[in-house]
N, C-alpha and C positions, 0 to 999 in steps of 0.2 A: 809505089808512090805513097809517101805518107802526108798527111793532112792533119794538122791538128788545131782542134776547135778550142779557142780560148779567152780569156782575157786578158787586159796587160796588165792588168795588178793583184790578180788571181793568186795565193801562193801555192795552189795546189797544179795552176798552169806554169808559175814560174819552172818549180822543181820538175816540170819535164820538157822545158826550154833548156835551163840549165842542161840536164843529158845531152839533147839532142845537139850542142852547141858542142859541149866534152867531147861528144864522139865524131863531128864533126861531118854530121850524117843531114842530105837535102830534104829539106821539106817545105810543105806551106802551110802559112798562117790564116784561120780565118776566123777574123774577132768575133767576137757574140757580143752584143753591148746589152748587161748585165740590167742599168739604168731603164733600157726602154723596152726589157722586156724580152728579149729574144730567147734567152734558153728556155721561156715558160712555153713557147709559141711551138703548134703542133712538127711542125720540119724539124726543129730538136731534140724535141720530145722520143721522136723516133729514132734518134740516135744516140738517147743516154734517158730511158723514162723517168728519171729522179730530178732532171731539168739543171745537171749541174757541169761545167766545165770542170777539167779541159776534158775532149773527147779525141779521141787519137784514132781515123781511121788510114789503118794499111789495104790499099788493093781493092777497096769497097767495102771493108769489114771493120766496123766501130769496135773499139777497147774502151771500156770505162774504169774509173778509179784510178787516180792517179798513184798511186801507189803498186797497183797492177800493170798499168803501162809503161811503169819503169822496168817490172820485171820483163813485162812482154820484150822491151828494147832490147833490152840487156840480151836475152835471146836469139831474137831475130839479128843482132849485131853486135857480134862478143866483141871486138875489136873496136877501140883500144878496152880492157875490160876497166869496169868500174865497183865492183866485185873482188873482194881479196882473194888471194889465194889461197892461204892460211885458212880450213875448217873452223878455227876458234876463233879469227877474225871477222871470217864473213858471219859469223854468230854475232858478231856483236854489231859488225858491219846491219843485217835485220832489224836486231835489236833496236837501234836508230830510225830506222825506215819504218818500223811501227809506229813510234811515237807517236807520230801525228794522227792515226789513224786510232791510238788507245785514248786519244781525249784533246793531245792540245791543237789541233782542227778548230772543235768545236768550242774552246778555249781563247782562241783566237781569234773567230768570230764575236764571241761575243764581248773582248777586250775591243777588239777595232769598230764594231757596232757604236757600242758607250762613248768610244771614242771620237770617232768620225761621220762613221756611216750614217746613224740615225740621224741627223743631223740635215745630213745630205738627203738624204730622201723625204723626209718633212717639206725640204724646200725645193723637191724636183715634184712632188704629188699633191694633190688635194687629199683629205679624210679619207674619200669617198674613193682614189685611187687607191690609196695605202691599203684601204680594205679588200680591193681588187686582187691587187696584188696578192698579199698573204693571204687568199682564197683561195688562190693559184698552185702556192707551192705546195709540191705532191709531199714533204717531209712534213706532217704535222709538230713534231715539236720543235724542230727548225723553226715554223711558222711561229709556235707561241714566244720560242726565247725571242724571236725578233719584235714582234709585238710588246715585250712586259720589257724591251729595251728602250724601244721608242715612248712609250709611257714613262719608263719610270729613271733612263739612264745607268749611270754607275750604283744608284740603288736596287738596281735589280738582283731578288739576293744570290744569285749563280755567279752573278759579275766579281764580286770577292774570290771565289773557290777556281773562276777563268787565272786570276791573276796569282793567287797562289798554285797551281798547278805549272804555269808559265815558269815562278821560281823555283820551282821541285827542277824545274827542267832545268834550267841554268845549274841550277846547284849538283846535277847529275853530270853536266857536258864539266866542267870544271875538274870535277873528279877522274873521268875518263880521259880527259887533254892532260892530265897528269903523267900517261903512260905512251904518248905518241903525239905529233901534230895535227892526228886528225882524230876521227872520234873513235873508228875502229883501228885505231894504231898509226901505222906507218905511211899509209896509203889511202889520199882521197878517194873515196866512195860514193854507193851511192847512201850511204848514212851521210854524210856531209849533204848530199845536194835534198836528203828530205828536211833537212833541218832549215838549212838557210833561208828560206822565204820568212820564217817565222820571226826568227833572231832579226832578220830585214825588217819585219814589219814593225817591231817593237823600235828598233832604231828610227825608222819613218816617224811613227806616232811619237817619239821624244822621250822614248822609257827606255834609252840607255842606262840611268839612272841603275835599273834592274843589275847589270853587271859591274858597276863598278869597282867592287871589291871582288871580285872574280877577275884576276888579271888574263886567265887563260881561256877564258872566254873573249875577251879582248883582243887578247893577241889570234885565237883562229877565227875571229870575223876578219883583223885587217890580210891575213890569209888569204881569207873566202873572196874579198874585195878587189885582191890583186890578182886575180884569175882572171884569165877573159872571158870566160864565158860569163860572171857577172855583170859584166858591160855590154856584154851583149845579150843578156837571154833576161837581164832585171833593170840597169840605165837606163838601157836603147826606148822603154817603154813606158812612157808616161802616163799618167794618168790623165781619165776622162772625165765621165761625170763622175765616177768614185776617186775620192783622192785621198791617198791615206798620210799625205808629206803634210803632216803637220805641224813638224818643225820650219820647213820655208814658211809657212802661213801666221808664225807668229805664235802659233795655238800653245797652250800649255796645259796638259792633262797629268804628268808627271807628279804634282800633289796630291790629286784625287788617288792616282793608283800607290802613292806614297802612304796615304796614309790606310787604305786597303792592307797591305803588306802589314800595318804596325798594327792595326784594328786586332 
């Protein structure tokens, strides 16, 4: 039996929705609402000490890092493989599924914080919550960069180096889609399903703008979009008190990070 602990606009939940939908493999979902608290709360705690979704338990035994419970999947359930076959593939097939884990994660937080996030929690806490809160979480500089967000915004000076790092990255997947439809060549991976929540969330927040002149980066998101497992493991899931659709809302941040880029 697998159980996986998550949220619905998590992108580090998405990419092992995404899998689990690919492989086509049963499981259950159990939210964590992120807003009130709950991964900080000790029953959590005891299932991922760092207090962070998604948490994948198989048979009673938690997996954490989503990046690790992709490999654990892939494992426990080679079938259909999402894995190349090709040695120099699945190299670069890795290569990809790093990413996220060598910086743009923590890049991405604090693009969507400046963006959305801070925002939102200002107007879900008092002062005297918000301080609760970031007391709370076991990652101390996690804690600070979220603090010097909510103070200071897109001025926070890491926030520039979040969104240039984000372009490194498009300007890397552009070059690579030069060689194949997907990022390790021939064959959807699981380097494709570590990327997509990101490239998602940047399209959510209204920074397509980012790819523009990257047409190949365009063309493997309407890809990624025509898969069903995006409609089912990213659509299907709407947001709660975290909402990162800031294009439906009207919102426009697209200048700010515009002119970050030009700065």
């Amino acid at each position: 039996m697998l159980t996986l602990y998550h949220h619905n606009i998590s992108v580090c939940a998405q990419k092992v929705r995404i899998q689990l939908v690919e492989k086509d493999i049963p499981y259950e979902l159990r939210h964590v609402d992120l807003m009130a608290r709950e991964h900080l709360k000790p029953e959590f705690l005891k299932l991922n000490p760092k207090g962070l979704v998604p948490v994948l338990v198989h048979d009673g035994a938690p997996v954490v890092e989503s990046t690790v419970i992709m490999e654990y999947i892939e494992d426990v359930f080679p079938q259909p493989p999402l894995r190349p076959k090709a040695p120099l593939d699945r190299a670069h097939m890795r290569q990809w599924a790093k990413v996220p884990d060598d910086g743009i994660h923590v890049a991405c937080a604090s693009v969507t914080y400046a963006s959305a996030f801070a925002d939102q929690l200002k107007k879900n806490h008092t002062r005297e919550e918000m301080e609760e809160r970031l007391a709370k979480i076991p990652d101390r500089a996690r804690a600070e960069r979220q603090r010097q967000i909510l103070e200071r915004g897109f001025e926070a000076p890491f926030v520039r180096d979040a969104v240039l790092l984000h372009d490194r990255m498009l300007a890397d997947m552009e070059k690579a889609l030069a060689q194949g439809p997907w990022l390790a060549g021939r064959e959807f991976s699981l380097g494709d399903i570590a990327i997509i929540p990101y490239v998602t969330r940047l399209d959510r927040l209204g920074l397509d703008g980012m790819w523009a002149a990257r047409p190949r980066v365009g063309e493997w998101f309407a890809r990624v979009q025509a898969r069903p497992s995006f409609d089912k493991a990213i659509t299907a899931f709407r947001p709660d008190s975290y909402d990162d659709e800031l294009r439906k809302r009207g919102i426009d941040v697209w200048p700010q990070v515009k002119a970050l880029l030009a700065a």
